[in-house]
N, C-alpha and C positions, 0 to 999 in steps of 0.2 A: 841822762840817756837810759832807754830800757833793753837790757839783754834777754833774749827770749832763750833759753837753754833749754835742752831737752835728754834726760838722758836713757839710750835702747841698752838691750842688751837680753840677754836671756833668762829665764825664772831662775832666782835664788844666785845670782852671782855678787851681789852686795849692792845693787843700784841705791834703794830705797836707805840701806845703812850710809853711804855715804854721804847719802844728802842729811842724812837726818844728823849723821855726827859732823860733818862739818856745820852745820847751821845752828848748831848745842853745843850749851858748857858741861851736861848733863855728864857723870861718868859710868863706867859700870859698863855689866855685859848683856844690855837691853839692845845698840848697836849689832851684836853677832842673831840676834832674833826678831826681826823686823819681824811683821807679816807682810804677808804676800802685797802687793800693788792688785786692785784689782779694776781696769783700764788702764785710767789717767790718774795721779793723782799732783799738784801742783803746789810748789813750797814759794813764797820771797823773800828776799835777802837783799837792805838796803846796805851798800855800804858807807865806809865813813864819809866818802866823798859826793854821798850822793847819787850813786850809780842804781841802779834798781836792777836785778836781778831776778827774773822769775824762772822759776825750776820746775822744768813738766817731768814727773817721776815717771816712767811709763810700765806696765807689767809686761814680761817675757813669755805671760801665755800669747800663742798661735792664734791665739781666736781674738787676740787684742792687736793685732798687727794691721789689721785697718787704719785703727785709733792711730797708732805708732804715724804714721804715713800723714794721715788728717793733722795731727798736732806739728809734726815737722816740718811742714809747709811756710808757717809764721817765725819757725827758728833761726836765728846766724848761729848758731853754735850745736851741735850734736855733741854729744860725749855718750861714743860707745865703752861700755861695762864688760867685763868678763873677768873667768877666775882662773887664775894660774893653774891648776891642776886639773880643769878642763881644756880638753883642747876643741872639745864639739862648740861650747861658748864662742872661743875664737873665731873658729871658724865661722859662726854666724855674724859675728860682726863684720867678720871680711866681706858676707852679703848684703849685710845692710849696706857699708857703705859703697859697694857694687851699684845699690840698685837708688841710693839717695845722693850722689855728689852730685855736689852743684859747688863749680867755683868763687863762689861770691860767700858761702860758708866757711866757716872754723872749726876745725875736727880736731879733738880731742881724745885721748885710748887710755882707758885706765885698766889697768891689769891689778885686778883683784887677789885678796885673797894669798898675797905674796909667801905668804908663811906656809904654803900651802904647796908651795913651787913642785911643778915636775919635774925642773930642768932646761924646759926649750926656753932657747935665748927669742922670748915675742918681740922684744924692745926691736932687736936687728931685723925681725920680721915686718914687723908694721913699719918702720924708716922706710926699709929696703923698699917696698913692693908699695907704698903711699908718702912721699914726704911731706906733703901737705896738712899730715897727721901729727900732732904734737902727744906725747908718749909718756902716759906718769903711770908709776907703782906703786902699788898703796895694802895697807892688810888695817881691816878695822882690829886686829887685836891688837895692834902698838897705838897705843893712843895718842902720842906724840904728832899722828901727820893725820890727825882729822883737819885740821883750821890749814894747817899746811898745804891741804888738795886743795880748799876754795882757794886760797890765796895763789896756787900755781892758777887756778885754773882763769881766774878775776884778771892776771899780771896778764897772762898772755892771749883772754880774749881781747886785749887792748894792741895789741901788737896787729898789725898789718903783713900780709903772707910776705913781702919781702922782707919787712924789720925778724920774720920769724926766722926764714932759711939764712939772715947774716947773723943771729945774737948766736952769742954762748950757751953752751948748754947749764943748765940751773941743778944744781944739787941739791938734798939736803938727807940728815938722817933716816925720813922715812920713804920718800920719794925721790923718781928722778927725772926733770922735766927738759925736752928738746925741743 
């Protein structure tokens, strides 16, 4: 099976880090300093079982939001990016996924940057107002929940929207998946 994933979100909120630390054993603080995306750029990741996973990186400039829209079309899976201590971030993903649901997709929220926290509770935000949305926290400086994000996010593109609103919610030290 091939998963088509794509992830938006706005310039400099860690897209490009996460994929790059989850899909490396590489250590170090070259994850906190990607460069920029600039369009499209696309990662894969087979896993052990076989699954093939292709990763459309997309950049958060305005003038690539075409691109964003063109690529998302061949997606089942979105995963909107933003960083906790923005809330402009936020908010544009609450347009994106405004302006791209489609039922037949699997939405994903990663709130970046956790170390970074303002305070607002986004997790109770994005449940509340989207449940369709599954909800992980992640900061590329603990390095502990790089492998951990694919692995949430691998588990529960395999989940069907009802297997999703009846599981448990999934914990772990650096994330929290719903």
């Amino acid at each position: 099976m091939v998963t088509q994933c794509i992830f938006i979100g706005d310039s400099t909120v860690g897209k490009t880090s996460i994929i790059r630390a989850a899909l490396s054993n590489i250590e170090g603080p070259q994850f906190r300093q990607a460069k920029p995306t600039i369009g499209v750029d696309v990662r894969h990741h087979v896993t052990a079982d076989g699954e093939v996973l292709n990763i459309w990186d997309t950049s958060g400039d305005p003038k690539f939001h075409s691109l964003v829209r063109m690529f998302e079309k061949s997606c089942n899976t979105i995963v909107y990016v933003f960083a906790a201590n923005e809330e402009a971030s936020f908010q544009s993903i609450l347009r994106w996924h405004a302006e791209l649901y489609n039922n037949s997709k699997k939405y994903i929220c990663v709130c970046n940057k956790t170390d970074l926290t303002s305070g607002i509770d986004f997790k109770h935000r994005i449940t509340h107002l989207y449940p369709e949305i599954i909800f992980v926290e992640s900061s590329n400086i603990v390095t502990d929940n790089r492998k951990r994000i694919l692995q949430s996010i691998l588990a529960n593109l395999n989940q069907t929207y009802e297997e999703k609103t009846h599981a448990p919610s999934l914990s772990s030290s650096c994330c929290t998946v719903s």
